[in-house]
N, C-alpha and C positions, 0 to 999 in steps of 0.2 A: 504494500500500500504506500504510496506516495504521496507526504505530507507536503514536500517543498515544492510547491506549483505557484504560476504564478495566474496575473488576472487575463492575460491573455489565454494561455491555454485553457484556462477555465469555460472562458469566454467562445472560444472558437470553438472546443468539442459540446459544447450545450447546442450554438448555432447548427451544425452540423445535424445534433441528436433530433431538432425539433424542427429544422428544412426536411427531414425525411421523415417526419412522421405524418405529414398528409398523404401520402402516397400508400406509405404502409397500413396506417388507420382508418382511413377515409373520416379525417376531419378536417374541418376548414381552420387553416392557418391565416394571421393576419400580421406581419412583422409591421411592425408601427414606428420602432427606431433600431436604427443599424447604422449605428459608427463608431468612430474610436473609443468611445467612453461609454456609450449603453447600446448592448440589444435585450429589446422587451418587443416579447410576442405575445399573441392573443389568441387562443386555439380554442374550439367552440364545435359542441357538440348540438342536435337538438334540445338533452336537458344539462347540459354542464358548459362553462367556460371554463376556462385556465389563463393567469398570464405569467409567465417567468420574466424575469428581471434582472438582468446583470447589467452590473456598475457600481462604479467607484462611490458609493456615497460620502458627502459632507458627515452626516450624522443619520444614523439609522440603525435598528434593532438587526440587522445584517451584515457581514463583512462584505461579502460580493451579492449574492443570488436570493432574489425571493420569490414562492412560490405559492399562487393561492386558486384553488380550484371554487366555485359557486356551483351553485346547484341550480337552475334556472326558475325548475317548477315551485320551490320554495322559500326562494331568495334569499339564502343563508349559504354563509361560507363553510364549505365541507372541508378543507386543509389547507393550511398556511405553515409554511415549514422557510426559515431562515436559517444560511448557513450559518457559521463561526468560525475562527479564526482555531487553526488547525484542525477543518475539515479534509478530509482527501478527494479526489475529483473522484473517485469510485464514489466515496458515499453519499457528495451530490451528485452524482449521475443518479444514483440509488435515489436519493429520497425524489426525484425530478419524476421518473418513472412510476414511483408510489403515489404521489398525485394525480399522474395520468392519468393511472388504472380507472382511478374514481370517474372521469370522462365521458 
C-alpha cells in the first residue's frame, strides 16, 4: 500500500476511474471542472447522484477528495466519505467505489 502519493496522481487515477464509468455502468456523467486544481464530477442515476471532488482546499473537513452520493426519491444524503491525510490511493479508490455501489 502506498502512502507517499501525491495530489496529482490522486487526481488523475480518480479522473480516469470515473471517464470510464459511463460506458461501463451506463450512467450519465457530467465533468463540471477539469483543470489544474479541481476535477469535480456529477454522475447520476434515475434514483441516485454522486459528485467527487478533488482539490487542493483553503480549508475543508478533507485533505484532497470528497465524496457524496443523494438519493433522489428521498432527498437525503446516502454517503459522504472525506479523505485524510495518510490515506493511500487504494483506499480512496476503495471508498470512491463504495459510494458508487449505492448509484
Amino acid at each position: 500500500m502506498k502512502l507517499d502519493i501525491s495530489f496529482d496522481e490522486v487526481k488523475n487515477k480518480i479522473k480516469k476511474l470515473l471517464y470510464d464509468l459511463d460506458a461501463k455502468r451506463g450512467v450519465s456523467t457530467e465533468v463540471l471542472r477539469d483543470d489544474g486544481e479541481v476535477f469535480r464530477i456529477s454522475i447520476e442515476t434515475e434514483a441516485s447522484m454522486a459528485e467527487v471532488l478533488v482539490e487542493k482546499p483553503d480549508f475543508a473537513p478533507y485533505r484532497w477528495v470528497r465524496v457524496e452520493v443523494y438519493d433522489l426519491n428521498t432527498e437525503t444524503l446516502t454517503y459522504v466519505w472525506n479523505d485524510e491525510e495518510g490515506d493511500s490511493l487504494e483506499k480512496i479508490l476503495e471508498k470512491i467505489a463504495e459510494g458508487l455501489k449505492l448509484l
